[in-house]
C-alpha positions, 0 to 999 in steps of 0.5 A: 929578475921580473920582467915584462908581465912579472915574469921571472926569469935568470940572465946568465952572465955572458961569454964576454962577462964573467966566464972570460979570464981573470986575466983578460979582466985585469988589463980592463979599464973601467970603460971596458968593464962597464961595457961587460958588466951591460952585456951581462945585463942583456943590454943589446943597444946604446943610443947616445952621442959621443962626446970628448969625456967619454970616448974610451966608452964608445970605443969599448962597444966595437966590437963587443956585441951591443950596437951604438946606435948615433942619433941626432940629439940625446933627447933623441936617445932618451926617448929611445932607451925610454921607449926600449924600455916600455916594450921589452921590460928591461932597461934602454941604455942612453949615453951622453957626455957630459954638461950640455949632452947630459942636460939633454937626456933630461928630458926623456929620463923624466919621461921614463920615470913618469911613465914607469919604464925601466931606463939607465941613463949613462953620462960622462962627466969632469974628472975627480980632480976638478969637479969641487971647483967651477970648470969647463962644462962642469955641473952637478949631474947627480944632483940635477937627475936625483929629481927624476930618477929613482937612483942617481949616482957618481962613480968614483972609483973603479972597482964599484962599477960591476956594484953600481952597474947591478944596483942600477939595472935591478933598481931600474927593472924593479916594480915600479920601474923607472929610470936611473943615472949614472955619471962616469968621470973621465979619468975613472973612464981611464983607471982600472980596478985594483983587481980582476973584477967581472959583472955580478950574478944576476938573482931571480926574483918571483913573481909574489903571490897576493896575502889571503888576508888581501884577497878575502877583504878584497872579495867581501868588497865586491861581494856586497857591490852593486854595480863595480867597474874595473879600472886596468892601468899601465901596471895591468899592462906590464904585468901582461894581465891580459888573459887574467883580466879576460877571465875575470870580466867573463865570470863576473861578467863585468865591465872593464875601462882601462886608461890610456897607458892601459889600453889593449890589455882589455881588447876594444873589441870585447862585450865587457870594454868600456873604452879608455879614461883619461881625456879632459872632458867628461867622455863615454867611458865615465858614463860607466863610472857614474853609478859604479859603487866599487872600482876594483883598480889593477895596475892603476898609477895616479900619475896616468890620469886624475882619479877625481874624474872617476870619483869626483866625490870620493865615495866610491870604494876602492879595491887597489890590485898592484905589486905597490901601494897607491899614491895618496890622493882625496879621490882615492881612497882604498878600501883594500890595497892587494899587493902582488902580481895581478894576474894571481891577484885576479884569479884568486879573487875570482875564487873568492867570490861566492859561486855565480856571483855577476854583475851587469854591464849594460852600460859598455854596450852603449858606450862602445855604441857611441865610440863605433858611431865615431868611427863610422862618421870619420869613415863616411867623411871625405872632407878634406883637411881631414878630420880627426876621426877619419885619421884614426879610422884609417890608421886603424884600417891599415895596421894589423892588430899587433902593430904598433902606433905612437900617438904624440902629445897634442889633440891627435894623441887625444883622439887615438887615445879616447877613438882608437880600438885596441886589442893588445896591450903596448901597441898604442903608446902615448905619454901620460905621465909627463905627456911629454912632445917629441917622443914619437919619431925617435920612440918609433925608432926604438919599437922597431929595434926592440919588435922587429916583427911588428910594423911601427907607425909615428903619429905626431902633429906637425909642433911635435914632429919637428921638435925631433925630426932629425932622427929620420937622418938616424932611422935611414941611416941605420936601416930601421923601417917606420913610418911618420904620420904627421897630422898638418895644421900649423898650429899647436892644435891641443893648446888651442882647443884648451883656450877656446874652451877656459878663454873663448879664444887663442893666441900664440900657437900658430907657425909654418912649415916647411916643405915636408915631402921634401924635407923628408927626401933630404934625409933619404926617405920617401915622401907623401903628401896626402891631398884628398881624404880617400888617399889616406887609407892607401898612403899609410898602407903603401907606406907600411908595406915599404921596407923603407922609412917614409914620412906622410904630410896629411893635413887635418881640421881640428875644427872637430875638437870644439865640436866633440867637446860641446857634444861631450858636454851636452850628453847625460847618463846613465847609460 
């Protein structure tokens, strides 16, 4: 099986799968079969709720090794097995009931699929015998999930569950991964199989090495540029292509952007980075594309950003390095598509290329220049609200480089992602595929589950916060330290950045809150209120150190969005 970074490796199927009796086997009902068939996968925890048709399920993980985790919402627990999933490289597992309780995992099932995690969504469903006919809380599950998922399926009889467990975690963890369905009926839940059956072996898959062919059209490519960029996406980051991309940019010396589901797997901090492309404007990474002739993109999805911002002419050529052809788009178009693990990929072209063969990359010095001079001014600014730069200045002061922070869809999730200097790869994580709102407090929950040794931070505006705010009753409950940083504006401040700059006014996107430091210690956790600009830095920091779950109210000023936008907008290259 390939993991995270491509990695290969084999699963033994565990004392609790296949290596138990075949006796034992046969007195199992399917619910119990089904919880050794996700043991044999490696499946550690289940994030779910519940429900009537499924309680056979439940009951058959007591016991067996993997942990429930009970949420609030199964949103909640999508966005959990979503997350999960992102960072370990093997399927979250969610579970839900069936009709209003699968419905609910929608959401986040999409999200995976959008943002290439691998995801196994589990629901229960009517029995055999009244699903053809309206019955209560019955729908058509596999129908409504066939959309957003790369396998959606039923399981109508007993004996195909280790089958369909299998196809569902290896098509789930395939590249490119994404998520899958399945829908138990609760009288299958019930049945046994007609035999003693037990999970399915687990086969390696290697990692494939790129065709020649690929790599010297590729190399003749660059060879005749004169002034390539490379572009890193979300598949250069789950390949772990760090070290790969780290050798090629220094022996070519040549500058490397990344999007934002890519950043950190070319630190921020190197000569050759160019920052992350992907904000709705014009910013200072695409000053580097300009003038560049070739794009040598690795791991690069179109659904990340749209790549008319890059090549908005589409006459730049394009090298197209991933484990599967690119999407078809008119501002795409490959010149060479190599189709293989990136990290072979890069170092064979390397080796292809004529000897001292460099480009240059005086344009990174200058962009990173000008994302630097940001920082500073957020460092310098004590006004209070606070202003965006000042937020991610200091959430980058206080976490360490391996840290984790979850930056919510909305106009803070555009300043982390375009400001925010990141040295690993999946240590700020964003949704850019259905850019979805609401993932960052239960996401946050999953990190630390699956990184228990990194600190995780939430940071999400106040719209996003309370869309999922129960799971702090879930993160005190089960013990899980983290932090939600929750950026005050009342108002969804995203929306109304995109009004006043398409209308010249807004409408409709202002509300209240609650008490948040009180909301917060209603459910058990501590709470702050952050009432000056200089109390951020020691807040967040305080808070990160408390082995405790803690909710930060900081109030900010989004009045810097339309100020960043007409800066952006009256800059010219090249640089």
């Amino acid at each position: 099986m390939v993991g995270a970074g491509g990695r290969t490796y084999v699963r033994p199927v565990s004392t609790e799968g296949a290596s138990e009796s075949r006796d034992t086997a046969a007195v199992e009902d399917v619910a119990h079969l089904l919880v050794r068939c996700l043991r044999a996968e490696g499946v550690e925890y289940v994030f779910g709720i519940p429900g009537e048709e499924n309680i056979r399920f439940v009951d058959a993980l007591q016991g067996s090794g993997i942990r429930y985790v009970l949420v609030r919402h199964e949103q909640a627990a999508s966005f959990m097995a979503e997350i999960y999933g992102r960072l370990t490289g093997r399927a979250g597992v969610c579970s839900a009931t069936l009709g209003p309780g699968a419905i609910n995992l929608l959401l986040g099932t999409a999200d995976a699929l959008t943002n290439s995690a691998p995801m196994v969504a589990l629901a229960a469903q009517g029995s055999l015998r009244r699903i053809h006919k309206e019955s209560h809380q019955v729908i058509d599950l596999v129908s409504m999930f066939a959309p957003v998922t790369q396998w959606a399926a039923r399981v109508e009889c007993p004996d195909a569950v280790p089958e369909m467990t299998r196809k569902a975690f290896r098509t789930a963890q395939s590249e490119r991964p994404g998520a899958v369905f399945l829908a138990v009926p609760e009288d299958i839940e019930a049945e046994r199989p007609a035999e003693p059956l037990a999970p399915l072996q687990i086969d390696a898959v290697g990692a494939d090495a790129p065709s020649p062919t690929q790599i010297a059209r590729a190399a003749a490519v660059l060879a005749s540029a004169r002034q390539p960029v490379v572009l890193a996406g979300h598949g250069a980051a789950r390949a772990r292509a760090s070290a790969a991309l780290l050798r090629f940019a220094e022996q070519l010396n040549i500058p490397v952007a990344t999007t934002f589901h890519g950043k950190g797997v070319f630190p921020d901090d190197h000569p050759n980075a160019l920052g992350a492309v992907g904000f709705m404007r014009h910013d200072y990474g695409n000053f580097g594309f300009d003038t560049a002739d070739v794009l040598l993109c690795v791991g690069y999805e179109i659904q990340e950003f749209d790549p008319a911002k890059i090549n908005p002419n589409g006459d730049k050529r394009i090298v197209h390095v991933h484990r599967f052809p690119a999407e078809v788009d008119a501002h795409y178009p490959v010149a060479v598509g190599v189709e293989g693990d990136p990290s072979q990929a890069l170092d064979a072209l390397a080796a292809a290329l004529p000897a001292g063969l460099t480009y240059d990359s005086g344009s990174s010095a200058k962009i990173r220049t000008l994302l630097d001079e940001e920082l500073q001014y957020g460092r310098d600014n004590d006004a209070f609200p606070l202003v965006p730069q000042r937020v991610v200045h200091d959430v980058r002061a206080a976490l360490d480089r391996r840290d984790i922070v979850l930056a919510d869809t909305g106009a803070g999730k555009m300043w982390m992602s375009r400001l925010y200097p990141t040295y690993e790869p999946d240590t700020c994580l964003v949704s850019n595929g259905l850019s979805t709102m609401g993932f960052a407090l239960p996401g946050a929950i999953a990190a630390k589950l699956a990184l228990p040794d990194r600190r995780v931070l939430a940071m999400m505006g106040d719209g996003s916060f309370l869309m999922n705010s129960q799971e702090l009753e879930t993160a005190v409950r089960e013990r899980i330290p983290l932090v939600a940083l929750v950026l005050v504006d009342e108002e969804y401040g995203l929306i109304t950045w995109k009004m006043e700059l398409e209308l010249g006014r807004h409408s409709h996107t202002r509300f209240t809150n609650p008490d948040l430091v009180a909301y917060a210690e209603s459910f058990g956790a501590r709470g702050y209120a952050v009432e000056t600009a200089d109390q951020l830095l020691p807040v967040l920091r305080r808070a990160l150190d408390d082995d405790s779950v803690s909710v930060i109210a900081c109030p900010v000023d989004y009045s810097e969005n339309l100020r960043l936008t007409d800066r952006l907008g009256s800059l010219h290259g090249p640089f």
